[in-house]
DOKE-262310 format. One record per residue (C-alpha): y, z, x; residue number from 0. Coordinates in steps of 0.001 Angstrom, whole numbers, plus 524288, in hexadecimal, padded with zeros to 5 digits. Each point is the difference from the previous one (the first is absolute). Example, Ala and Ser with C-alpha at 12.3 -4.5 7.8 and 13.67 -1.06 7.14 Angstrom:
# residues 2
y / z / x / pavo
7EE6C / 81E78 / 8300C / 0
80D70 / 7FD6C / 8055A / 1
//
This chain:
# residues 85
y / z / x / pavo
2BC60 / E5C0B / 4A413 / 0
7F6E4 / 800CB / 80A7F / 1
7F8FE / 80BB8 / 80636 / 2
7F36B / 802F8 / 80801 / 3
7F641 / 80949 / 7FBF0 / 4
7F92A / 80817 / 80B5B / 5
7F471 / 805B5 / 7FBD7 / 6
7F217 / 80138 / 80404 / 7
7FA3F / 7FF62 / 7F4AA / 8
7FF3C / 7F1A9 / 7F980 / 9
80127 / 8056A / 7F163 / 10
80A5F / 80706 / 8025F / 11
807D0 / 7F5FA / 8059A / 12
7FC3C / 7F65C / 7F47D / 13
8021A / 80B0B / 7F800 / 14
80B46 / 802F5 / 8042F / 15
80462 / 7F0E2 / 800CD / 16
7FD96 / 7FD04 / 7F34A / 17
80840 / 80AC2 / 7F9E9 / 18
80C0B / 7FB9C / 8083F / 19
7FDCB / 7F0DB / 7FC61 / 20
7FF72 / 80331 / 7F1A9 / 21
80C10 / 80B4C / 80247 / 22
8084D / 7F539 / 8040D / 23
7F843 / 7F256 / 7FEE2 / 24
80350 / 7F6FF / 80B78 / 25
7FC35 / 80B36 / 809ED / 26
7FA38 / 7FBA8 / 80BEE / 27
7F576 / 807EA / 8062B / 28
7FC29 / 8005E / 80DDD / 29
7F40D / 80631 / 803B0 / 30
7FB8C / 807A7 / 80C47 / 31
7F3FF / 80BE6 / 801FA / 32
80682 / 8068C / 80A44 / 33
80DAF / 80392 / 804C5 / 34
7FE7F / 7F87B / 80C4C / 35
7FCA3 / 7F355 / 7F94A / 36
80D65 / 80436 / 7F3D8 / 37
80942 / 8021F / 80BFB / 38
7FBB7 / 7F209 / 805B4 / 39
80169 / 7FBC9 / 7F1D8 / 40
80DE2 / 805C8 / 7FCCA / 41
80470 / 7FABF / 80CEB / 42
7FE18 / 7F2C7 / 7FDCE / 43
8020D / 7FFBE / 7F1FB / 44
80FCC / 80085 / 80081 / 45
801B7 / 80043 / 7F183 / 46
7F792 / 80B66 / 7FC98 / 47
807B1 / 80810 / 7F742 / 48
7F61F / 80F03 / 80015 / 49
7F3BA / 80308 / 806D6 / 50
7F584 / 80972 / 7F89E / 51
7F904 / 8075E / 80AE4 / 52
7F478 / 80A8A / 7FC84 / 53
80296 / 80D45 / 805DE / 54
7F1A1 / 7FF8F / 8045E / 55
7FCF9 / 7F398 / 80540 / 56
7EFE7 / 80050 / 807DB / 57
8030D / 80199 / 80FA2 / 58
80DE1 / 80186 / 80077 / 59
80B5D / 8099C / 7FE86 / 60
80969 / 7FE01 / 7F474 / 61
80B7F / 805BE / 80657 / 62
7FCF8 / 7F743 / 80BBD / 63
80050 / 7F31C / 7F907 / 64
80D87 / 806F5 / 7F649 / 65
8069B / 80124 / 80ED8 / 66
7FB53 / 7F1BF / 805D7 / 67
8059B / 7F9EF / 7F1BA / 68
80C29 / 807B5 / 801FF / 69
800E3 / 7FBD8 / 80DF2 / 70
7FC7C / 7F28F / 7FE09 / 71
803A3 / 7FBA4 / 7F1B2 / 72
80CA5 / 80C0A / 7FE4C / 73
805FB / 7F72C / 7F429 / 74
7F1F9 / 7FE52 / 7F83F / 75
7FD12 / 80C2E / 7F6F4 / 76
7F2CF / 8065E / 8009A / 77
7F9FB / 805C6 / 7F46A / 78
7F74B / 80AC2 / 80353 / 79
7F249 / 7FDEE / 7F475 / 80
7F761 / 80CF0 / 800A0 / 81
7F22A / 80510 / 7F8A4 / 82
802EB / 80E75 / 805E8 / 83
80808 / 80932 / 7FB04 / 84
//
């Protein structure tokens, strides 16, 4: 399995990380702080099987970056992470 983690917040995304790799060990974790940089990562990663965006990523819009991943990625599911309730 492989997925990218989009989060601004370096603990969360090793956090996060190491919970999947020891869910299912043999998971692959890309990394990226923003949505711009998990977008250029999911693009040219073809065999990413999930992205993990936060709902409240610093400086940008999380329903912008759901709609550019749906435009530009349609088959690659987004999971939506979240602190708020």
């Amino acid at each position: 399995m492989k997925i990218v983690v989009i989060d601004d917040h370096l603990i969360v995304r090793e956090g996060l990380a190491a919970l999947l790799m020891q869910a299912q060990p043999g998971t692959v974790i890309v990394h990226a702080c923003d949505a711009a940089e998990g977008l250029a990562k999911a693009e040219s990663e073809s065999s990413l099987d999930a992205a993990f965006l936060d709902l409240n990523l610093s400086g940008a819009s999380a329903m912008s970056a759901i709609r550019e991943f749906t435009m530009r990625c349609p088959s690659l599911p987004v999971i939506i992470l979240s602190s708020s309730e």
